[in-house]
C-alpha positions in Angstrom: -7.9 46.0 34.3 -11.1 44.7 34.1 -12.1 41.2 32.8 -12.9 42.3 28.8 -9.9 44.0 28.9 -8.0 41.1 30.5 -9.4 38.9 27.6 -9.0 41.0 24.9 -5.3 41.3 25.7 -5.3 37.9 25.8 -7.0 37.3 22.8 -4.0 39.7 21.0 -1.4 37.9 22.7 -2.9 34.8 21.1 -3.0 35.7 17.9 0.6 36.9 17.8 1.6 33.4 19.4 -0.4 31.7 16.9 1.7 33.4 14.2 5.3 32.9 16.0 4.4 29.4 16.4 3.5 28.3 13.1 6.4 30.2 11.3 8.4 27.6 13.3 9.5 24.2 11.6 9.7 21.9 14.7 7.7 20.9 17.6 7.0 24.5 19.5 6.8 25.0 22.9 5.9 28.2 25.5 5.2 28.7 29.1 2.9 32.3 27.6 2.5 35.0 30.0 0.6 35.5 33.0 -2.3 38.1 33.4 -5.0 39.1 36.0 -8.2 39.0 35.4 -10.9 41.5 37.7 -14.9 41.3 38.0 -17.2 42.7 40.4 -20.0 40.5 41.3 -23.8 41.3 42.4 -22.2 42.0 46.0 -19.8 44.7 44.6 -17.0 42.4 45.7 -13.6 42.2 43.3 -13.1 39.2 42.7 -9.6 38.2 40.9 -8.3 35.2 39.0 -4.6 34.8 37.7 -4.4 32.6 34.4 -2.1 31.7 32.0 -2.5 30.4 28.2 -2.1 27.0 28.4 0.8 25.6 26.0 1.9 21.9 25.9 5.1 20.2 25.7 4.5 17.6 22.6 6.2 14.6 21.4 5.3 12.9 17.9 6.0 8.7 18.4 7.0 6.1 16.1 3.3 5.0 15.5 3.0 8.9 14.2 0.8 9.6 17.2 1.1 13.4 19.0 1.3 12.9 22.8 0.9 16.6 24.4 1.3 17.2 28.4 0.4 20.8 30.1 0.6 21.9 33.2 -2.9 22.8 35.4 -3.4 26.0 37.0 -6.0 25.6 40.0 -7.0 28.8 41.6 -8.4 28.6 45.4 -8.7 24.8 45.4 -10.7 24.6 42.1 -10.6 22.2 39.6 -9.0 23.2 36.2 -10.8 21.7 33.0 -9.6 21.8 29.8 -10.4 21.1 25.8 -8.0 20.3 23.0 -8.7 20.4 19.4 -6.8 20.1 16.5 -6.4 21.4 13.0 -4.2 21.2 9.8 -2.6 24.1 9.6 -4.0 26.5 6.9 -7.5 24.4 7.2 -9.8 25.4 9.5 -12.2 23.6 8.3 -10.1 20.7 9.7 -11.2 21.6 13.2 -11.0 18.2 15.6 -12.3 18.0 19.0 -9.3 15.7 20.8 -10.0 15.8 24.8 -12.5 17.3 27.1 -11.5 16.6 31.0 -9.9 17.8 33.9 -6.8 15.6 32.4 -3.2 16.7 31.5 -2.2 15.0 28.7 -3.3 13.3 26.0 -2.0 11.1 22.8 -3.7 11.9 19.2 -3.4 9.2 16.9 -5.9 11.3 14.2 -8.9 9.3 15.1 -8.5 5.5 16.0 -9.8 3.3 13.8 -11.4 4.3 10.2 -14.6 4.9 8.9 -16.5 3.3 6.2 -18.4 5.1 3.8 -20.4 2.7 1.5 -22.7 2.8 -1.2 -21.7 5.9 -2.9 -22.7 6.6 -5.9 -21.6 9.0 -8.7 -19.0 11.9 -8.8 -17.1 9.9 -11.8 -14.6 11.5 -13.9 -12.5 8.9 -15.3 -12.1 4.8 -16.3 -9.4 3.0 -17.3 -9.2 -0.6 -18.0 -6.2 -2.9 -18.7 -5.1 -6.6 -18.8 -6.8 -7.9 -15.8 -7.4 -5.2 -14.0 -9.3 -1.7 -14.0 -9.7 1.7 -12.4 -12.2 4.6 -12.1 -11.8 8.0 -10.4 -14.6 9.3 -8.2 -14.6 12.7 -6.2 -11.2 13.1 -7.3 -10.3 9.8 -5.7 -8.5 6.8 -7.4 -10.3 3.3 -6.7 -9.3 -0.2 -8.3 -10.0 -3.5 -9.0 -9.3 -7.1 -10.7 -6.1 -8.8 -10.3 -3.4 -7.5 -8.0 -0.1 -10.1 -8.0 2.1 -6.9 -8.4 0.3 -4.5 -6.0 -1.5 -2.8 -9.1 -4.8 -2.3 -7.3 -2.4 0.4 -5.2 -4.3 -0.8 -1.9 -1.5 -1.7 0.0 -2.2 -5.7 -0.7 -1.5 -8.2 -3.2 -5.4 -9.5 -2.7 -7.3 -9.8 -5.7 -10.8 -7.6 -5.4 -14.3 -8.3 -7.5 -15.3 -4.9 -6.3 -13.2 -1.2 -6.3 -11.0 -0.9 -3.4 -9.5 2.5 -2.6 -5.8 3.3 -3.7 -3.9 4.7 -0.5 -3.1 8.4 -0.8 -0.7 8.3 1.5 2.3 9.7 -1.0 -0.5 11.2 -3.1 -1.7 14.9 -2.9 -4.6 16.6 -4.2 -7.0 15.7 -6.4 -7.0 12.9 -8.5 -7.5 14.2 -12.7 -6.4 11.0 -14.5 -5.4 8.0 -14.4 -4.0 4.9 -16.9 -3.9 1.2 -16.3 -1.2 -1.3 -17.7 -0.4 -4.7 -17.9 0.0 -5.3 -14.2 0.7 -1.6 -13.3 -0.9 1.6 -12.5 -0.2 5.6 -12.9 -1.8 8.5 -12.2 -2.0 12.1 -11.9 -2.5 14.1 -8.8 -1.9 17.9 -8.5 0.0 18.1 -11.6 2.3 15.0 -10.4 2.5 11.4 -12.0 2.4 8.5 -9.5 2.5 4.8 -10.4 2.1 1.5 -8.4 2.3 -2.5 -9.1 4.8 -4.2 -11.4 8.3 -2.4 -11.7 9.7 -4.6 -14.1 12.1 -2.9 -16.6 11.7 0.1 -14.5 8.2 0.9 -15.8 7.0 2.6 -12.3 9.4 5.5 -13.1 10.7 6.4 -9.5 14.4 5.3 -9.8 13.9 2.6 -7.4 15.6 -0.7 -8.5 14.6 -2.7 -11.3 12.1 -5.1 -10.4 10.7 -4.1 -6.8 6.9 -3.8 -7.3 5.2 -1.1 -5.1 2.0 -1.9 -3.8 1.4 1.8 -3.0 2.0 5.1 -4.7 5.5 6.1 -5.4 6.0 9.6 -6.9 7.7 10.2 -10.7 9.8 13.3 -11.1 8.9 14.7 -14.1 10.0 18.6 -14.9 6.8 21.1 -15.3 2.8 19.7 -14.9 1.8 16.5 -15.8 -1.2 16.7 -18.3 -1.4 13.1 -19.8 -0.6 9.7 -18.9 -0.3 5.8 -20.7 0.5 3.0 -18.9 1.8 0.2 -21.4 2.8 -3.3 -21.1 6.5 -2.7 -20.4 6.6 1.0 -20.6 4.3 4.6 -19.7 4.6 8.0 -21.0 3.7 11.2 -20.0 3.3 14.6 -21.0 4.7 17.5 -18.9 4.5 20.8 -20.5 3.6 19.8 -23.7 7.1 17.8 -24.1 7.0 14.1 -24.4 8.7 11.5 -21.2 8.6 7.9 -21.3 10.4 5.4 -19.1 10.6 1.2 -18.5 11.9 -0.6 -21.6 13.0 0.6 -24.1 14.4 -2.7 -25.7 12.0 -1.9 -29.0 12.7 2.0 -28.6 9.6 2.5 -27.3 10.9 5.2 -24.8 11.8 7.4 -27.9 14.9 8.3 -26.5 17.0 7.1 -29.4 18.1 3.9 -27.4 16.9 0.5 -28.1 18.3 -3.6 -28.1 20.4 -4.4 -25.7 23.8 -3.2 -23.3 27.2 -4.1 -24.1 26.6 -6.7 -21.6 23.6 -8.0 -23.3 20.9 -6.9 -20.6 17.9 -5.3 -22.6 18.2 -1.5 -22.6 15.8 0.2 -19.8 14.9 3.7 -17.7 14.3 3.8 -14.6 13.2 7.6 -14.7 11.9 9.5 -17.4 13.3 9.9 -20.4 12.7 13.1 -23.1 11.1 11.9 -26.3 12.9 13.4 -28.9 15.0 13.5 -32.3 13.8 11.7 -35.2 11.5 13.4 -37.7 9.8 15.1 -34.1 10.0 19.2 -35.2 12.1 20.9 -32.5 10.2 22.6 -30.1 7.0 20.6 -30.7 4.6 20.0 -27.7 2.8 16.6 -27.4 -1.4 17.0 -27.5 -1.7 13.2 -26.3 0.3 10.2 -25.8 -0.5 6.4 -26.0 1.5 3.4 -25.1 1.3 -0.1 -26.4 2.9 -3.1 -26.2 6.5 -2.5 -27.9 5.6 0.9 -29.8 4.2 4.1 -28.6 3.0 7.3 -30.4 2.1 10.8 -30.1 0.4 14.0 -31.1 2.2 17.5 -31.8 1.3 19.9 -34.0 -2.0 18.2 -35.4 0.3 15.1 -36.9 1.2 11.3 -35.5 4.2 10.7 -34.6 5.2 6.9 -33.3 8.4 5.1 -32.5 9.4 1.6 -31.0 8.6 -1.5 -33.2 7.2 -1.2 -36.1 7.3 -5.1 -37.3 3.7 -5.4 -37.5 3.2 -1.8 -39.4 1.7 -0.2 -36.4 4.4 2.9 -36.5 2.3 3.7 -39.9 5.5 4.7 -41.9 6.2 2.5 -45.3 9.3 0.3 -44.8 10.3 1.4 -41.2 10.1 -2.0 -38.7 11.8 -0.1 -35.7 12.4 3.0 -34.6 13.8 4.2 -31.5 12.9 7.9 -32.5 9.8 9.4 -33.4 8.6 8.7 -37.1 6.0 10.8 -39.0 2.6 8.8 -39.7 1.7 9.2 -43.6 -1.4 9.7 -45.4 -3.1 11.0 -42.2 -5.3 13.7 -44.5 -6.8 16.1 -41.3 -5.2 17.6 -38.4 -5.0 14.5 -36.0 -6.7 15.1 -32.1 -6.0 11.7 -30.7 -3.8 8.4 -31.0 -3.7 5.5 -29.0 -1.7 2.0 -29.3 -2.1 -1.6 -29.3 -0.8 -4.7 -29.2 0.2 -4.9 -33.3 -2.0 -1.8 -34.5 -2.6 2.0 -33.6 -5.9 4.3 -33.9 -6.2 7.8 -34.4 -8.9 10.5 -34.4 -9.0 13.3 -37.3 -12.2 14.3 -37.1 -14.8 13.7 -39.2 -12.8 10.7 -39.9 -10.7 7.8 -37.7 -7.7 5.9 -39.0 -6.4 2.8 -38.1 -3.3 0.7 -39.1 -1.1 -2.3 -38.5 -2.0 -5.9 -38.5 -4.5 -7.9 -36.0 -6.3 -4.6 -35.4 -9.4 -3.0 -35.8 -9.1 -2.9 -39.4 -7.7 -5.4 -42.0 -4.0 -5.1 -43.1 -0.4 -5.9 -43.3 3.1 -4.5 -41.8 3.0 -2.7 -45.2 -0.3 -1.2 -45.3 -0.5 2.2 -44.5 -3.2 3.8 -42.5 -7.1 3.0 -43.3 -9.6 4.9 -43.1 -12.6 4.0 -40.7 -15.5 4.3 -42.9 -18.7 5.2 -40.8 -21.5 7.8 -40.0 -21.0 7.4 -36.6 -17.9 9.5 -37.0 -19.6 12.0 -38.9 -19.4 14.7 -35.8 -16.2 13.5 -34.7 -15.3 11.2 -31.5 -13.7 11.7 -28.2 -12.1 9.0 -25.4 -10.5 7.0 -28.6 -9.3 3.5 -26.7 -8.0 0.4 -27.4 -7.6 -2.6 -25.8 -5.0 -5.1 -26.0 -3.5 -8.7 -24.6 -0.3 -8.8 -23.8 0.5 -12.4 -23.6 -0.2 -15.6 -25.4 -0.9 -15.6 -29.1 -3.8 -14.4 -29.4 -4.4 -10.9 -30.6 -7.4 -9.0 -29.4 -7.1 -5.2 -31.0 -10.5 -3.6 -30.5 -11.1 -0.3 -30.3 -13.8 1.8 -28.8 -14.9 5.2 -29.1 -17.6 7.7 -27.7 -19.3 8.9 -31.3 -22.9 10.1 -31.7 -23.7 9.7 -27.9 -22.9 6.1 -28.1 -19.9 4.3 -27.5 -18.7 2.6 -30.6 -16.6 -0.6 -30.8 -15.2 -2.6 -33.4 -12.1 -5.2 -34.0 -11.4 -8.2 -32.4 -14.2 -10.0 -30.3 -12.7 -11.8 -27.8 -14.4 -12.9 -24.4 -17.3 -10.7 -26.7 -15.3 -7.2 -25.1 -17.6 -5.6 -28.4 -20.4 -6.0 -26.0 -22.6 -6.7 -29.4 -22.3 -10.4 -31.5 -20.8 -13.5 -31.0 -17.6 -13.5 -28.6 -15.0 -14.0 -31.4 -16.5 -12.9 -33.9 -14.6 -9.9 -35.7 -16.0 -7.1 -37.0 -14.4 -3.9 -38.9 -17.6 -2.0 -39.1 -17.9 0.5 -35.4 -21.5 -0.4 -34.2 -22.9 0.7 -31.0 -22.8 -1.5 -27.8 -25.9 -4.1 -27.6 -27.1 -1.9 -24.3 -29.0 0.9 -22.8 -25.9 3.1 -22.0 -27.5 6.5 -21.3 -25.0 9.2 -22.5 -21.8 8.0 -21.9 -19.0 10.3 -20.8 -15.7 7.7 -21.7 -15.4 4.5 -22.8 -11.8 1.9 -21.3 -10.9 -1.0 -23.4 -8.7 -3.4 -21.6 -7.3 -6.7 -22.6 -10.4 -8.8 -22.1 -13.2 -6.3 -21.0 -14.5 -3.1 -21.9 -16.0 0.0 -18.9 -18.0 2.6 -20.1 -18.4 5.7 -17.6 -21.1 8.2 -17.0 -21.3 10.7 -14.2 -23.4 8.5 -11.6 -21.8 4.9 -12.7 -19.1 2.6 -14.4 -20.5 -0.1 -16.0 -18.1 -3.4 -17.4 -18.4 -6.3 -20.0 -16.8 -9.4 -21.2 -14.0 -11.4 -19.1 -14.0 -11.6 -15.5 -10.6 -13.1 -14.8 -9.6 -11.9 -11.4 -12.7 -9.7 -10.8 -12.0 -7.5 -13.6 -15.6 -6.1 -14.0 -15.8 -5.0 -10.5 -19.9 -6.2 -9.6 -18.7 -8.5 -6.9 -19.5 -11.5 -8.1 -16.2 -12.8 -10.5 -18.8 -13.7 -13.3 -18.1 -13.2 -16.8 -20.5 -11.3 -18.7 -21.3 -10.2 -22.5 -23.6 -7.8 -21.3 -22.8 -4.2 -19.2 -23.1 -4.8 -15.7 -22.4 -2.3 -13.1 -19.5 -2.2 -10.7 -20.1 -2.6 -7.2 -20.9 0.3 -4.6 -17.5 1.9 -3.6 -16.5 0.9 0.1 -13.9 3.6 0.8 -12.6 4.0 4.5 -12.2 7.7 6.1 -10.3 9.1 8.5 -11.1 12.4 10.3 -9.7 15.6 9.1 -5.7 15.6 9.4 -5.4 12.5 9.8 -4.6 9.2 6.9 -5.0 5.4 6.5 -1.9 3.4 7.5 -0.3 2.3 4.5 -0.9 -0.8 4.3 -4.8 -2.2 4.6 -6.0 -5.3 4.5 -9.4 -5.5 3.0 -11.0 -7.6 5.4 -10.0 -6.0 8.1 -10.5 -2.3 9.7 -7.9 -0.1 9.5 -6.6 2.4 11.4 -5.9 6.1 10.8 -2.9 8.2 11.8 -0.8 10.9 10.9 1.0 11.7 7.6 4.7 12.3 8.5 5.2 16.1 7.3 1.5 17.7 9.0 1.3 20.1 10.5 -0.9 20.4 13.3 -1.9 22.8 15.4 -3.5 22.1 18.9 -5.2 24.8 20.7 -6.1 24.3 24.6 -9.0 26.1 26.1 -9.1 25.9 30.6 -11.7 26.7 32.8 -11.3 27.3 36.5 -14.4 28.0 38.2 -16.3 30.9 35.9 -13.0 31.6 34.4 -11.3 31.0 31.0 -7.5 31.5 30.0 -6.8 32.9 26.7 -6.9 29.5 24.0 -3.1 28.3 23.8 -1.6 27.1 20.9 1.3 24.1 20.4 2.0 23.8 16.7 3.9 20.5 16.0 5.4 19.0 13.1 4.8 15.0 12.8 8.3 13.9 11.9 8.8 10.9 10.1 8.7 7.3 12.0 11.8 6.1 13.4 
């Protein structure tokens, strides 16, 4: 057999190991087969070399870190040399050179110690803004900042941050495609899948766990069917999954819309700690959810081109005549167009029926009582319709601060309460019922975020934030307040190298580390030289098992 022979057949044999191994779950192990390998040199001597693929025995350690050892194969005295590298399975694009050396083992950690990419600028998609804290999505990444008592930045910490901090993706896959911010928690959705982090009171992150335990990372919510929207609330968030509505957290107003509200037998306020169907009331059978806001103690939603709301309605904002409470879905009257969008404060709720917007309740964008019904939004600004409809809220203390923003006319459009001057035009405090366009050189916005005290406005290359500061929740860096739009700071986002994640938890200050994900698969492929020959590439697929 001559050597192009030899090495084609070794090639085949490769390929068929590379498929045995990968079909198996574990780690994978083979001694391969032996072959010869023939030349004839300038001096028409034959010249023959025995080799062997080259397939490791691997073990995956608590730290998550892939130790491989393989045998060497001198022939005549020479020194064997070999190369590792590494991919994801299915990615080759992943490719990883581990080791280069005359070595025999090795330990693959994914990389050592992370790399910072700073500075970069654009690939925005989405903002969201809430008490004291806010959120943007860039490159199909989630980043945060502002207050973080609960873990709502999703970092890992419980630091505060005057500048976006990355959300660990550890329990996340995929892209990034929206995301919500509450009172002191998060959500968001990734490949079709909610996740939320921060405060768990009443249950609100969704994931079963028990009452109370905040997450400071990621934990998934098991919804049935794709996720397409999601609203964080003060006590409560709701989702839509295949056009039917789930809500979870309290429900001690009904806001769930499950039909349960008050209190237990026992006198503990009524709660989910999973998702809940919204259903029953005056909600058609059938019906499938457009969009979905939460508030503070009510929550609404769109299906079939009509409002629907449920939870309190003390303060009018469930838009029905004489109804105070509901812990089903009520139909909003007097709504006179096929409704788009609805979103929900503190005491009032919006929604967008294009050409016109319509608000109700009391302390909200427009003037009214708990027995006014909705109100139309006179303005010209509307006249070719509005999209990313938003409100802003604060959810503790007495003072109500309803404003509500919209992107109309290739301006964004505010109007309502004034406090901490989140308008971004006028005197802080001042209220105004008339939409007006933000005192600022915007561009062409692409979304507008309300939040409690400050307002984010979002264009393709940058997010730029106004009004309060309080715990760095305009993101520049510098924990000033500001009644004009200032620009959040560069994103500082640590990367590991292909296959390999940030440890969970990372400290801001200092560097973190990458390893493994537990559930990768990785397969390692071992090239060895002895002299002027090569051995067919081995391959040792492992699977990195959970930490012990």
């Amino acid at each position: 057999m001559n050597e192009s022979r030899a090495l084609r057949a070794g090639a085949r044999a490769g390929v068929v190991l590379v498929a045995l191994l990968c079909a198996l779950a574990g780690t994978v192990t083979s001694t391969g087969a032996w072959f010869t390998a023939r030349t004839v040199d300038s001096g028409n001597r034959v010249g023959t070399a025995v080799l062997q693929p080259v397939i490791a025995q691997t073990s995956v350690g608590a730290d998550l870190g892939v130790t491989l050892n393989w045998p060497a194969a001198p022939l005549g005295g020479e020194t064997s040399h070999f190369l590792v590298t590494r991919e994801v399975e299915g990615e080759p694009s992943s490719k990883t050179l581990v080791y280069q050396g005359n070595g025999t083992t090795v330990t693959d950690r994914g990389a050592g110690p992370a790399e910072l990419a700073d500075g970069q600028a654009g690939g925005f998609s989405k903002v969201a803004a809430g008490n004291n804290h806010s959120c943007a999505i860039a490159r199909g990444k989630a980043y945060c900042w502002g207050r973080n008592e609960s873990g709502q930045l999703g970092d890992g910490t419980t630091t505060a941050s005057q500048r976006p901090v990355p959300v660990v993706r550890t329990a996340m896959s995929g892209q990034v495609t929206d995301i919500s911010v509450g009172f002191a928690h998060t959500c968001a959705i990734a490949d079709a899948t909610v996740y939320c982090w921060g405060n768990n009171n009443d249950g609100r992150l969704g994931n079963g766990s028990w009452n109370w335990v905040p997450s400071q990372v990621p934990v998934r919510v098991e919804i049935p069917g794709k996720v397409t929207d999601i609203s964080a609330g003060y006590r409560a968030t709701c989702a839509i999954a295949d056009g039917a509505g789930y809500c979870w957290g309290s429900a001690v107003s009904g806001q769930l819309g499950n039909g349960q509200m008050g209190k237990d037998a026992w006198g503990n306020e009524r709660h989910s700690t999973t998702p809940q169907r919204v259903q029953g009331g005056l909600l058609p059978a059938g019906a499938r959810f457009t969009s979905i806001s939460t508030g503070t103690a009510h929550s609404c939603g769109v299906a079939l081109s009509q409002a629907y709301c449920w939870g309190s309605g003390a303060d009018g904002q469930l838009g029905s005549s004489g109804v105070t409470g509901s812990a089903v879905p009520v139909l909003v009257f007097s709504l006179l167009s096929p409704v788009t969008e609805i979103v929900a404060g503190r005491r009032s709720t919006c929604a967008a029926s294009a050409p016109v917007m319509y608000c109700w309740g009391t302390g909200g964008p427009v003037p009214g009582t708990a027995a006014s019904p909705p109100v139309q939004v006179s303005s010209t600004w509307f006249a070719q319709g509005a999209s990313s409809l938003e409100m802003g809220r604060v959810d503790e203390g007495a003072v109500s601060n309803d404003h509500a923003c919209a992107v109309a006319s290739r301006s964004v459009v505010c109007w309502g309460d004034n406090v901490n001057g989140v308008l971004g035009r006028g005197s802080p405090g001042v209220r105004s019922t008339t939409p007006a366009p933000v005192d600022a050189d915007l561009g062409i916005p692409w979304g507008v975020a309300t939040g409690g005290r400050h307002t984010c406005v979002m264009k393709e290359s940058e997010v730029r934030c106004w009004g309060s500061s309080d715990g760095g929740g305009l993101g520049d860096g510098t924990g000033q307040s500001s009644s004009t739009p200032v620009s959040i700071a560069p994103i500082r986002d640590w990367t590991c190298a292909p296959g390999a994640l940030l440890q969970p938890a990372v400290a801001p200050a200092t560097r973190p580390t990458c390893s493994f994900a537990a559930g990768t698969r990785l397969v390692y492929r071992i090239d060895q030289w002895v002299g002027r020959w090569t051995a067919p590439t081995g391959i040792t697929g492992v699977r990195v098992a959970a930490p012990s």
